[in-house]
N, C-alpha and C positions, 0 to 999 in steps of 0.2 A: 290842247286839241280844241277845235272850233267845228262843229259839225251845222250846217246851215240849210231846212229843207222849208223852200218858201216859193208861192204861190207867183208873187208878183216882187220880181227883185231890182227897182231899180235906183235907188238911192247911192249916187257913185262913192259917197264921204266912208259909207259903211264896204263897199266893195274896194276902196282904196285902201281903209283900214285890216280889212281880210289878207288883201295882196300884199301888204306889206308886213302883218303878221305871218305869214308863208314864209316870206322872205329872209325873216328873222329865226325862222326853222320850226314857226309851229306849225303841226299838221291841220292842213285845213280841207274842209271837203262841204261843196255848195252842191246843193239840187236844187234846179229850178225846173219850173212847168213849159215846154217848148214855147207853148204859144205866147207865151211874157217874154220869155227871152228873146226870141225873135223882132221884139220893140226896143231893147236896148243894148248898153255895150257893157255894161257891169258885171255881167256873169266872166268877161273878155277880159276885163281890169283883174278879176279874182283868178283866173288864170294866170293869169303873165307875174303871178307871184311865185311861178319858179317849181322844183319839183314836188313842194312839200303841199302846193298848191292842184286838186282836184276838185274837176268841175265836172257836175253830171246834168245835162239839159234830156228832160225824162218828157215824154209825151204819152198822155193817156191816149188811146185810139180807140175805145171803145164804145166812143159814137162821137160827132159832130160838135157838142155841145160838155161834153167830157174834158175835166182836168186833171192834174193831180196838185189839190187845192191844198195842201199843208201850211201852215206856219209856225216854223219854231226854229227854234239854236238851243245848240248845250255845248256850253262852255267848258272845258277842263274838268268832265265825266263829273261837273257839281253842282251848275249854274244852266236852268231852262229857263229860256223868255221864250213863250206862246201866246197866243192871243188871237183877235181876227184883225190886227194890223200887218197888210203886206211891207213891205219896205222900200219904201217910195220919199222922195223927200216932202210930197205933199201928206202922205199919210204922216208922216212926223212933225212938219210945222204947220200948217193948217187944216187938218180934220180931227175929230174925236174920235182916236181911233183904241179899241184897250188893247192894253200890251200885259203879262202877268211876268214877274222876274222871280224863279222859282229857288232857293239853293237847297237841293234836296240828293245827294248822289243817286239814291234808287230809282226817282224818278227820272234823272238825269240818263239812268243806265236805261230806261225805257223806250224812254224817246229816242235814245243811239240805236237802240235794237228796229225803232220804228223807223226810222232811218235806211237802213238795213234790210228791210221788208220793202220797202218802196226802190231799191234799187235793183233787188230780187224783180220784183214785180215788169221796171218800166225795163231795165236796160239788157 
């Protein structure tokens, strides 16, 4: 399972590799922040990976300048990567951006529940 809730998603290599791990039958489920995703087509690519493939484009409304700014994945309820890098191909080949790569199941089960709260929330 792939659970992905992020701020600014548009790095297609990782959104191809999402859609394609769907497609292979693992359960994949992306949040992104409307207003990002309205600038690209990667949340679209993670889609089109089939039924095992859910995409949630979540919008804060609660004011103008409001998002729902998360960044994280948890991998197979073991493995968190958070940090304050969105997932942009320029955040990954030229900026310094941190990323943390966690293997911790309980925390792993946290951030899914946080996950989960944020969809409670936007949708």
């Amino acid at each position: 399972r792939i659970v992905v809730c992020m701020f600014t998603y548009k790095d297609d290599r990782i959104a191809r590799a999402m859609r394609d791990a769907a497609r292979r039958g693992v359960d994949v489920t992306l949040i992104v922040e409307k207003k990002q995703a309205d600038t690209t087509s990667s949340d679209e690519v993670v889609a089109s990976g089939g039924v095992n493939a859910k995409v949630h484009v979540v919008a804060n409304v609660s004011s103008p300048f409001s998002a729902m700014h998360e960044k994280f994945a948890v991998f197979d309820d073991a493995r968190v990567i958070t940090g304050a890098c969105n997932w942009t191909r320029t955040a990954f080949d030229f900026s310094n951006e941190d990323l943390l790569v966690i293997e911790d199941p309980a925390l792993a089960a946290r951030y899914t529940a946080a996950a989960g709260d944020i969809l409670a929330r936007y949708v």
